[in-house]
C-alpha positions in Angstrom: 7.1 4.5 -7.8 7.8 6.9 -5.2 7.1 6.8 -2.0 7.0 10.1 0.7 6.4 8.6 4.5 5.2 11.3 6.6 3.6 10.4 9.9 0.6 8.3 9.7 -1.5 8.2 13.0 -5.2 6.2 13.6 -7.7 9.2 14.2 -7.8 9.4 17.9 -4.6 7.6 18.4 -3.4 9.1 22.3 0.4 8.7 23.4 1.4 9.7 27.1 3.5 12.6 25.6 4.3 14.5 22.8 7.0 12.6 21.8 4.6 9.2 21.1 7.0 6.8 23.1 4.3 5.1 25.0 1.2 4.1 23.2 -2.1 4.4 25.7 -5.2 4.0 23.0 -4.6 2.8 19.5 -7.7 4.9 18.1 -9.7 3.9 15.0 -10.1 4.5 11.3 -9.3 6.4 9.1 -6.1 7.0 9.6 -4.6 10.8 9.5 -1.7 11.4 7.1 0.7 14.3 8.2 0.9 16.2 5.3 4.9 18.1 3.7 5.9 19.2 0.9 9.4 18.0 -1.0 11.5 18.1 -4.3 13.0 15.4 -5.8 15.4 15.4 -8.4 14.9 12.3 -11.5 17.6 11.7 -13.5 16.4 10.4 -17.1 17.2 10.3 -20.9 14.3 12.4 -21.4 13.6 14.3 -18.5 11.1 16.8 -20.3 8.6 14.0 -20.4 8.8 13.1 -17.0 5.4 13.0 -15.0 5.0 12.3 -11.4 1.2 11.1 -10.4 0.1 11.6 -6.5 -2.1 7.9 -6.0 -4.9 7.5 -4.0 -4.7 4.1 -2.2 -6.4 2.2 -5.0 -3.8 2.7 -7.4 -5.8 6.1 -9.1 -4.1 8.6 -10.7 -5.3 12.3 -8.1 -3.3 14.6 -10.9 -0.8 15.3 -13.1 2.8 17.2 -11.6 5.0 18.2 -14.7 9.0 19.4 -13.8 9.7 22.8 -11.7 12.9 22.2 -14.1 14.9 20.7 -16.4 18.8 20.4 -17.1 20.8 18.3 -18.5 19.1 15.0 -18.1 18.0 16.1 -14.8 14.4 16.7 -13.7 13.3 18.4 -10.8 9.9 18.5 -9.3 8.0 20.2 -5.9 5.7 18.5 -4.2 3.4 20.2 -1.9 0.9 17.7 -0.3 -1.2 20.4 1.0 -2.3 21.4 -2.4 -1.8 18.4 -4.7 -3.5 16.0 -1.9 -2.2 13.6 0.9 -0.8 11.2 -0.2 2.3 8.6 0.4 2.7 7.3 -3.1 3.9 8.4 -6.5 4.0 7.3 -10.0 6.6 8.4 -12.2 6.1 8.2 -15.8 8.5 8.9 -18.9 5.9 9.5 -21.2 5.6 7.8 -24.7 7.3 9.0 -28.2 4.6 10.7 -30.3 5.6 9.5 -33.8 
């Protein structure tokens, strides 16, 4: 698992200043995720069958993110949230040997 914690703000949520010190209204569902983009780097005996999985928050697999790159036993991956969906949490998979 993976996690990426962005900001995470209640819709309406209202601070006395841009910086969000002082809290005046706590707001209400559903909560607003800021979205980013990253790259993380796995280090694995296989790192060709790496898989990262963005997860709604029932568990669901949203899609499937194979390696920018590989070397060595290193695989690297780029993650932008506006396009593959907001999301805090990860699954990485090693895949399964096909024989």
């Amino acid at each position: 698992m993976l996690v990426y914690a962005t900001n995470a703000l209640n819709s309406e949520m209202t601070f006395t200043s841009p910086e969000m010190d002082t809290l005046v209204h706590i707001g209400k569902m559903p909560p607003l995720l800021e979205r980013g983009a990253f790259t993380v780097a796995i280090r694995h005996q296989t790192p060709e069958r790496l898989r990262l999985y963005p997860l709604d928050f029932a568990g669901n697999r949203l899609k499937q993110i194979r390696p920018e790159s590989v070397i060595g036993e290193k695989a690297t991956f780029s993650v932008d949230m506006k396009k593959d969906g907001a999301t805090f949490f990860f699954e990485i998979e090693a895949g399964v040997d096909s024989h």
